[in-house]
C-alpha positions in Angstrom: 0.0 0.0 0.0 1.2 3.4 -0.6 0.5 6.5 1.1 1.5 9.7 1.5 1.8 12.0 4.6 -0.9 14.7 4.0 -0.5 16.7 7.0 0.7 16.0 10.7 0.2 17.8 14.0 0.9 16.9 17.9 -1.4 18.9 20.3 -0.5 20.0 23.5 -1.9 17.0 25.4 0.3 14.7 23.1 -2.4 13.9 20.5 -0.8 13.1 17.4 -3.1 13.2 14.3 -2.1 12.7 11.0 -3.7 12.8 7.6 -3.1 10.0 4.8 -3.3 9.7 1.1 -3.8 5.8 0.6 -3.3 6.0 -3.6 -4.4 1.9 -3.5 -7.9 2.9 -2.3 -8.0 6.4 -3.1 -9.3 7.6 0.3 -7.5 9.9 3.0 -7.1 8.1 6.2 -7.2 10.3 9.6 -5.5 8.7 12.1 -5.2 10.2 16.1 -2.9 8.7 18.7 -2.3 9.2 21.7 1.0 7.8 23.3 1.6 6.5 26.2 -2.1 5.7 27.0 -2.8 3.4 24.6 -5.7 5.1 22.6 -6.3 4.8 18.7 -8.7 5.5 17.0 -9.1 6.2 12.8 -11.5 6.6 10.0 -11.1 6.7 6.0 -13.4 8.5 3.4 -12.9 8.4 -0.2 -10.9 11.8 -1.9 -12.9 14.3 -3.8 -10.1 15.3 -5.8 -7.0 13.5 -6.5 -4.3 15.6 -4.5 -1.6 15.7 -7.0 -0.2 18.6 -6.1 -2.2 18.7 -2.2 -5.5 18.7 -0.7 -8.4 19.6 -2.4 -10.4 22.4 0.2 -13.5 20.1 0.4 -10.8 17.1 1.2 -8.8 19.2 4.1 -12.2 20.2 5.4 -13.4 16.8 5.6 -10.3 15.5 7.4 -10.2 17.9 9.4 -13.6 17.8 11.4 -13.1 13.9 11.1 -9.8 14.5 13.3 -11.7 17.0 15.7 -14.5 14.1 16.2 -12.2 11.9 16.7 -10.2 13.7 19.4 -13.6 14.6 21.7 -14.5 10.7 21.4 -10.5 9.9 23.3 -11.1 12.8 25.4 -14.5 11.2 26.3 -13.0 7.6 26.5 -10.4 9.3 29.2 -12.9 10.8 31.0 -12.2 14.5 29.9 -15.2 16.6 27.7 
């Protein structure tokens, strides 16, 4: 499978959410992390627009409300809203 780094960014809790081209199933993948406390969690959608040259707006809006949902559901899973 190949992918490509899209965008990356580490909050200041430790959150580390990135943003993935998958070219084999032409989708983004979000994914969020955080280290140390064993939390995942990820989601895929399919691209709007090819991102030959980077993310279309409708794309990088997608991904990133998809990243913010996905943060408040570990925040809930840790007990923090």
């Amino acid at each position: 499978m190949s992918k490509a780094i899209m965008w990356a960014e580490t909050d200041a809790r430790g959150f580390e959410t990135e943003c993935l081209f998958n070219e084999d199933n032409r989708s983004h993948e979000v994914l969020v992390c955080a280290k140390g406390l064993g939390l995942d969690r990820a989601e895929s959608f399919p691209v709007v627009e090819d991102p030959g040259l980077g993310m279309s707006p409708a794309d990088l809006q997608r991904s990133i409300r998809t990243a913010d949902r996905l943060v408040s559901e570990m925040n809930r899973s840790l007990g923090d809203y």
